[in-house]
C-alpha positions in Angstrom: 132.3 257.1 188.3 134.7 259.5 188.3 138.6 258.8 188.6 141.0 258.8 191.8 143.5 261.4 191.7 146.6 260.8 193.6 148.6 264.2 193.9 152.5 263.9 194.4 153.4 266.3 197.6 156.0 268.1 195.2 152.2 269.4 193.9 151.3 271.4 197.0 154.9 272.4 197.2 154.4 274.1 193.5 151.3 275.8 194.5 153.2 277.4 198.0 155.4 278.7 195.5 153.2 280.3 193.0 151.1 281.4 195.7 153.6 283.0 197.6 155.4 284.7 194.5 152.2 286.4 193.3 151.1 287.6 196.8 154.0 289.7 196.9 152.2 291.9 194.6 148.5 290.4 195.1 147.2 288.4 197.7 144.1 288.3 196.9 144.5 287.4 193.5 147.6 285.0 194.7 144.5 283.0 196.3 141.7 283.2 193.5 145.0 282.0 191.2 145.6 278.8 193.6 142.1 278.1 194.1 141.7 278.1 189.7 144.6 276.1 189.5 143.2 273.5 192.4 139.6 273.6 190.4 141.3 272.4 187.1 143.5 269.9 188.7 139.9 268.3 189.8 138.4 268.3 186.9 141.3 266.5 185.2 139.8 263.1 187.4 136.5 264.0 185.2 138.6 264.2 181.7 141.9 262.2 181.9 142.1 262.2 178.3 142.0 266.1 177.9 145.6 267.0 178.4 148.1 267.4 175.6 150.6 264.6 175.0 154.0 266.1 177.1 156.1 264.0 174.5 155.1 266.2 171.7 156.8 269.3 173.2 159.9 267.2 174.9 160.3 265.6 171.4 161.0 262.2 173.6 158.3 259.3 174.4 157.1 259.7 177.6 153.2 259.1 179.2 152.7 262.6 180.9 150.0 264.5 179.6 149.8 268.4 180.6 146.6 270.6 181.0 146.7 274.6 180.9 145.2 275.2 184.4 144.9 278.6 184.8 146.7 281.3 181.9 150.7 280.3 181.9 150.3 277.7 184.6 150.6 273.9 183.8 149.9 270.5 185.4 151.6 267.3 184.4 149.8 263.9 185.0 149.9 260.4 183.7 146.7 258.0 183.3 147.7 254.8 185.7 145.8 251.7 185.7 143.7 252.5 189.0 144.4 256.2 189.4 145.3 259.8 187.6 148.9 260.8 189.0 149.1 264.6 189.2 152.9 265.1 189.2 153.7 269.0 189.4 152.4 272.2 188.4 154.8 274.5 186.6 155.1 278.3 184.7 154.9 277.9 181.0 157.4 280.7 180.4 160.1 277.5 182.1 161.9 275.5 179.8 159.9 272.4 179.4 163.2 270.6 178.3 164.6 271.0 181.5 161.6 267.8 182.1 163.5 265.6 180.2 165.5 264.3 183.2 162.4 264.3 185.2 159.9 261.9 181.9 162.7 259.2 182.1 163.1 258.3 185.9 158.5 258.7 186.4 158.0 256.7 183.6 159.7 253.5 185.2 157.1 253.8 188.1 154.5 251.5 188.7 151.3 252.2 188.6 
């Protein structure tokens, strides 16, 4: 069976944003980008286990994992009791320490 994803809105506001950035240059490849990006998220439902720890690169505890989803793009998640919570897609080139505010505050939320 596979898992239930729940994706945060902030998610679809990420992908606007990268979608919109490279489609000044590209559109086409603006879409085909997206599209990889959306394909990866789903198959994070198949292999929740997959992503990398997020604590290891914060250097704080924290239960978000991250998956490369397509070249220098990320998605964070956390494994809840019922579902997968797909939290926001990011650039690898940003500072991931800028998260730290963000791993704190999520990590109080139910599941």
């Amino acid at each position: 069976m596979k898992n239930v994803l729940i994706i945060n809105p902030q998610v679809y506001d990420d992908l606007k944003a990268i979608k919109d950035f490279i489609s000044r240059d590209d559109p086409v490849q603006a879409e085909k980008v997206v599209g990889a990006i959306l394909d990866a998220i789903e198959n994070i439902a198949d292999m929740p286990e997959s992503g990398a720890n997020l604590q290891n690169k914060l250097k704080q505890k924290t239960k978000y994992k991250y998956i490369l989803t397509y070249r220098n793009y990320a998605t964070l998640y956390y494994i809840g009791k019922d579902a997968i919570y797909i939290t926001l897609v990011l650039n690898t080139a940003r500072d991931l320490s800028a998260l730290k505010l963000l791993a704190p505050k999520a990590d109080k939320e139910k599941n």
